[in-house]
C-alpha positions in Angstrom: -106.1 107.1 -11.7 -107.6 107.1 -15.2 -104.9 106.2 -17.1 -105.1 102.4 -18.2 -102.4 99.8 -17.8 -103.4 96.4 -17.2 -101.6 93.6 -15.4 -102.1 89.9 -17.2 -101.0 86.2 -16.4 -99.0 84.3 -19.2 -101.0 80.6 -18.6 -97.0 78.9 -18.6 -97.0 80.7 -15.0 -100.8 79.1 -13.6 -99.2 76.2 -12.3 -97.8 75.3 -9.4 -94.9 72.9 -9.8 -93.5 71.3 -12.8 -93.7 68.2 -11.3 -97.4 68.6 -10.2 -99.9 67.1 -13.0 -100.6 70.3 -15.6 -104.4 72.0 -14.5 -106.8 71.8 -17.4 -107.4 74.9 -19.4 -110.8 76.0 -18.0 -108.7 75.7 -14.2 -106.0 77.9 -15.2 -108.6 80.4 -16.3 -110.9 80.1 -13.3 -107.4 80.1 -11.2 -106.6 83.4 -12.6 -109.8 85.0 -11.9 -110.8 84.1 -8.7 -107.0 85.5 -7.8 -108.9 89.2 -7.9 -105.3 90.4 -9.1 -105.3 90.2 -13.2 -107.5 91.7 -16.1 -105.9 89.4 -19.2 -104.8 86.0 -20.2 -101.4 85.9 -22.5 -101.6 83.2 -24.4 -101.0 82.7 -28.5 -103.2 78.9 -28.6 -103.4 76.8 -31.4 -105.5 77.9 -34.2 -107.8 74.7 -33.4 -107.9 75.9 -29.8 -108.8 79.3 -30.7 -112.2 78.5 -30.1 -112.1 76.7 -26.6 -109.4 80.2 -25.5 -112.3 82.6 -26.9 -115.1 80.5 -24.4 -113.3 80.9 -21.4 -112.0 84.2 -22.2 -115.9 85.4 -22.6 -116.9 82.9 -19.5 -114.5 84.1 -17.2 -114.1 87.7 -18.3 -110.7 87.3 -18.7 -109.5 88.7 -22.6 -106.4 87.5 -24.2 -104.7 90.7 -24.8 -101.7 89.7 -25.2 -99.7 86.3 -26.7 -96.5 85.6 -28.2 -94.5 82.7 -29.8 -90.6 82.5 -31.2 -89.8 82.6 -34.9 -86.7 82.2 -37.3 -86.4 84.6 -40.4 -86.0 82.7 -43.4 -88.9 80.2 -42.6 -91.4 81.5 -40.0 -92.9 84.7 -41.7 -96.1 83.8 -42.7 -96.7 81.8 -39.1 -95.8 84.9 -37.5 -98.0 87.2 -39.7 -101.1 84.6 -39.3 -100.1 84.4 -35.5 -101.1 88.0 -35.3 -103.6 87.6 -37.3 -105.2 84.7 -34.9 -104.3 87.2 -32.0 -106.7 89.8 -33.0 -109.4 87.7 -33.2 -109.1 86.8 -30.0 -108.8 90.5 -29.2 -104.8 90.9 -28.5 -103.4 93.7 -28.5 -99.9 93.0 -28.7 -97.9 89.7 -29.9 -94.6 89.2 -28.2 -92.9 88.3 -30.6 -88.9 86.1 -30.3 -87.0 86.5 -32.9 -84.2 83.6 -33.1 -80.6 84.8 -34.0 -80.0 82.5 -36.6 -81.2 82.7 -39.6 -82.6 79.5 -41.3 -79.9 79.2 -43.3 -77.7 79.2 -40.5 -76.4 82.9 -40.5 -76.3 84.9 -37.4 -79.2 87.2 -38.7 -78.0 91.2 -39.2 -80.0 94.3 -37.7 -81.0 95.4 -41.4 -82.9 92.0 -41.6 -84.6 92.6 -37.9 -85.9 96.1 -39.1 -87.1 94.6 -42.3 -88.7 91.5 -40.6 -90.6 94.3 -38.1 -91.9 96.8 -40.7 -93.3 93.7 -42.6 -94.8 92.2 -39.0 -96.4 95.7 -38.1 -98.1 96.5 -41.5 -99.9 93.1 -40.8 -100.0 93.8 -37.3 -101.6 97.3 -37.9 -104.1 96.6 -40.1 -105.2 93.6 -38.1 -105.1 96.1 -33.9 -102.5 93.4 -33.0 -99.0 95.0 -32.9 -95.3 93.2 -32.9 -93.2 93.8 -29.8 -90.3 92.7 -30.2 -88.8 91.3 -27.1 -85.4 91.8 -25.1 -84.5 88.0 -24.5 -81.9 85.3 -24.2 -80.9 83.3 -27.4 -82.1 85.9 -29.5 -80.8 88.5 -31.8 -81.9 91.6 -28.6 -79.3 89.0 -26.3 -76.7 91.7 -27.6 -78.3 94.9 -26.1 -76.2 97.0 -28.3 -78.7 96.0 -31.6 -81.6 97.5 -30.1 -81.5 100.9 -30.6 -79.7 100.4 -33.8 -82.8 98.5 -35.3 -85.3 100.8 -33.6 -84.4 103.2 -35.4 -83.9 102.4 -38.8 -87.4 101.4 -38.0 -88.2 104.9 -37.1 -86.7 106.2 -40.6 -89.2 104.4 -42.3 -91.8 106.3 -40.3 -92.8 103.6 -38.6 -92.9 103.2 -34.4 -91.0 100.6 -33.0 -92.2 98.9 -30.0 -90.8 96.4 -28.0 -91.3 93.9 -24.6 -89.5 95.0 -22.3 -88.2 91.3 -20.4 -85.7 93.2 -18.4 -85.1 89.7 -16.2 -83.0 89.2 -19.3 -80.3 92.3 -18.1 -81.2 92.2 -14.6 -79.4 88.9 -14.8 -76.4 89.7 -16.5 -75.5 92.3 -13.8 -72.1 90.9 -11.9 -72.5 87.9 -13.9 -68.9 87.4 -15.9 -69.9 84.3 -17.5 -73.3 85.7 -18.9 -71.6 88.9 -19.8 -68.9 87.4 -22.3 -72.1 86.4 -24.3 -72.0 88.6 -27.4 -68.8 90.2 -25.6 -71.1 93.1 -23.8 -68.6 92.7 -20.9 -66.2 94.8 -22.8 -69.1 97.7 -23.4 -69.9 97.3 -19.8 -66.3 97.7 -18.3 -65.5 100.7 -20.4 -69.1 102.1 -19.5 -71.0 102.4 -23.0 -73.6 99.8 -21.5 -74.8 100.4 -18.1 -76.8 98.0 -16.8 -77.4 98.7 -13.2 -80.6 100.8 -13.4 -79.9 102.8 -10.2 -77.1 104.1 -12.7 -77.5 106.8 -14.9 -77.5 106.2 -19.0 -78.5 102.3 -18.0 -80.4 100.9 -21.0 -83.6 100.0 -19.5 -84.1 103.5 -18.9 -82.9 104.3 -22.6 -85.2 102.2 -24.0 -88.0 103.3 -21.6 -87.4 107.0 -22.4 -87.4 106.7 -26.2 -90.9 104.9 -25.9 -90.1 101.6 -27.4 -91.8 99.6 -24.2 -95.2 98.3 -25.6 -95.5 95.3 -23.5 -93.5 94.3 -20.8 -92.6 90.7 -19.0 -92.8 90.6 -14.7 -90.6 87.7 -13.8 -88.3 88.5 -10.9 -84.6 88.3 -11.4 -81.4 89.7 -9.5 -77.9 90.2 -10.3 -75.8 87.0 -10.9 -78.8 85.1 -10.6 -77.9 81.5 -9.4 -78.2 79.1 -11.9 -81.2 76.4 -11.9 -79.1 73.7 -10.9 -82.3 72.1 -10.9 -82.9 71.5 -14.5 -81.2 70.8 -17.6 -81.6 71.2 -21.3 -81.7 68.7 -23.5 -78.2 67.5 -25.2 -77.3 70.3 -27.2 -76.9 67.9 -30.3 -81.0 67.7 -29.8 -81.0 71.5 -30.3 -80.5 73.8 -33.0 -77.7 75.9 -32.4 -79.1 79.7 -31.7 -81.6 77.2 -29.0 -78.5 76.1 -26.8 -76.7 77.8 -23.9 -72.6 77.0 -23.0 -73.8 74.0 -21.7 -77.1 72.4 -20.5 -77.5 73.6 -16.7 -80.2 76.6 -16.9 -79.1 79.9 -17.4 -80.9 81.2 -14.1 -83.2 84.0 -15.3 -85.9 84.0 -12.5 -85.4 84.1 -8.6 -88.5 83.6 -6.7 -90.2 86.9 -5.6 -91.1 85.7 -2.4 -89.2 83.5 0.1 -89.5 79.9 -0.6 -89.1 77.2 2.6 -85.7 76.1 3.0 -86.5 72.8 0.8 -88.3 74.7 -2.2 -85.3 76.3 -4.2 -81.4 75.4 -4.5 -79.9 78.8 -3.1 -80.2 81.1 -0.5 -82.9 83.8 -0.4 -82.5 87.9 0.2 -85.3 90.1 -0.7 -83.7 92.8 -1.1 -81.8 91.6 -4.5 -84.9 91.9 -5.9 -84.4 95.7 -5.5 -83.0 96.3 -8.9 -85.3 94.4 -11.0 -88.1 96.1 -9.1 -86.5 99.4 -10.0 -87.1 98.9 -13.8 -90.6 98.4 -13.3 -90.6 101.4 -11.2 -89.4 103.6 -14.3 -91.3 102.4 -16.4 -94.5 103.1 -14.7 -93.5 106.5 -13.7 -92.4 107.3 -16.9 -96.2 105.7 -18.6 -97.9 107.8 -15.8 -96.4 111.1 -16.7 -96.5 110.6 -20.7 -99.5 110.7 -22.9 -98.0 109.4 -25.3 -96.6 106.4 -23.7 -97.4 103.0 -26.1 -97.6 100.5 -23.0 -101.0 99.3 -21.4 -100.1 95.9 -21.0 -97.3 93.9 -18.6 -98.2 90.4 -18.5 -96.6 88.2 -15.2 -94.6 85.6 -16.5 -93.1 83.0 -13.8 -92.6 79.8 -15.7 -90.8 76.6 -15.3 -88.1 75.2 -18.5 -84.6 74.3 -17.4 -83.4 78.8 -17.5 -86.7 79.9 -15.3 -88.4 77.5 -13.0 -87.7 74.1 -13.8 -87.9 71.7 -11.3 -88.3 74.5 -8.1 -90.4 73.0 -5.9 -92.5 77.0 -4.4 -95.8 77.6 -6.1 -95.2 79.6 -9.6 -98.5 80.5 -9.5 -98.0 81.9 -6.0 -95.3 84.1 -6.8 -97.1 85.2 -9.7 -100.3 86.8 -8.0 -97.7 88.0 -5.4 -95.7 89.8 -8.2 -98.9 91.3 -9.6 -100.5 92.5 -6.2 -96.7 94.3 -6.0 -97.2 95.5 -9.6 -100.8 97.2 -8.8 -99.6 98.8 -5.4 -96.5 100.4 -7.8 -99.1 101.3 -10.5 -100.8 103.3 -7.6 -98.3 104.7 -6.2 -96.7 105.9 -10.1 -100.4 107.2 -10.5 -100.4 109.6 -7.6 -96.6 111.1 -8.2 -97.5 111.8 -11.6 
């Protein structure tokens, strides 16, 4: 297949366990590589570790296409505009980009101030080959799936394309899940049915966002339905955190489930494959629809299995492990997208 999509490691997931002493940087590159599975490195460094990034990149033949980093409107413009800037030096293509829900002035931030924070990020992105996606995540003004579209396309009325990481571990999640579902009240959209998000439903809004051709970059970290939380690991007290940082409480959220089985002692709950199913699903759209459209934006979909008290904290399997194991699944789906198209 000619087409192009490449499949990328963000370094947070070349590790093993978080309680294992951190590999140095020119290991998690060489890890990478020798793995025979990935074609990019996702990483946003330090501007004074720009330099050391852009070594191993060229050593190891491993480009940072992507990287990303979390901002708050009101105070982080110009880190976000010089982080893309420092991306396409390095030769990103895309910058992931968080965008907190609170303001810095403390107000939960409106969709006209998303749009206006994305056209300014794109005209530096643009002129620089480094483009904003704005991603679907927890704590975040996208946590409330009903924005999305709304901001897309005001974005679009300016003539402007809006693109977006798809992180759909972040609905996957939600599905079943009562207590994450009165977050932003979605779980009265999803009982009367004007937000699907099982995506073996029709109208669900993975495939909405997919088919309007907002997915620029996407995230592969496995999550199911109801996900258990990490009992695991904790936040910090919440009165260390600013407010749009903290959950309900401090036990993580649960927003990654290992995608293959982990021995009886390596994770807190029981294991099925086959919840993986509809996670997997999302992926499978995605690259069917990027295989039968020309015009599709996405060419990147970086792994991203990662400890931190809502992902991986404290799990005892091999991050890393189900990272290459999640990308090997990823290039066997590519494939088989690439001859149905």
């Amino acid at each position: 297949m000619t087409k192009e999509l490449l499949i990328g490691v963000n370094e947070s997931g070349v590790m093993h366990t978080d309680q294992d002493p951190p590999f140095d940087l020119e290991t998690r590159f060489r890890m990478a590589k020798e793995s025979g599975v990935y074609d990019y490195f996702d990483k946003t460094p330090a501007p004074d570790e720009a330099a050391e990034y852009g070594r191993l990149a060229e050593k190891y033949d491993l480009p940072i296409l992507a990287g990303g980093w979390y901002y708050t409107l009101g105070r982080d413009e110009k880190l976000l505009a010089d982080n893309l800037r420092l991306g396409a030096s390095l030769g990103g293509r895309v910058h992931n980009t968080q965008i907190m829900m609170d303001h810095a002035d403390g107000h939960l931030i409106t969709d006209e101030e998303v749009a206006e924070a994305y056209l300014r990020a794109y005209d530096v992105g643009a002129s620089v080959g480094c483009i904003p996606t704005f991603e679907i995540h927890v704590n975040m003004w996208s946590e409330d799936f009903r924005r999305v579209t709304p901001v897309a396309e005001m974005v679009e009325a300016r003539g402007v394309p809006y693109r977006m990481t798809l992180d759909h571990s972040h609905v996957i999640f939600k599905i079943d899940n009562p207590r994450e579902q009165e977050v932003f009240g979605i779980n009265e959209s999803v009982s009367d049915g004007t937000l699907v998000l099982d995506p073996f439903k029709p109208g669900n809004v993975c495939d909405d966002w997919i088919s309007r051709g907002y997915v620029g970059h996407c995230h592969a970290r496995a999550a199911v339905p109801n996900n258990p939380r990490n009992i695991w690991d904790h936040h910090p007290s919440l009165d260390e955190l600013p407010s749009s940082l903290h959950p309900k409480d401090t036990t993580g959220r649960g927003i990654q489930y290992p995608f293959i089985k982990p021995a009886p002692d390596q994770w807190h709950s029981d294991w099925d494959g086959e919840k993986l199913e509809p996670w997997k699903e999302v992926l499978r759209h995605l690259m069917a629809y990027h295989a039968s459209h020309d015009d599709s934006p996405l060419t990147t979909i970086s792994t991203e299995f990662i400890p931190f008290p809502d992902y991986g904290g404290g799990a005892k399997y091999s991050i890393f492990e189900n990272s290459v194991a999640c990308a090997e699944w990823l290039r066997e789906t590519w494939a088989a997208a690439g001859q149905a198209a």
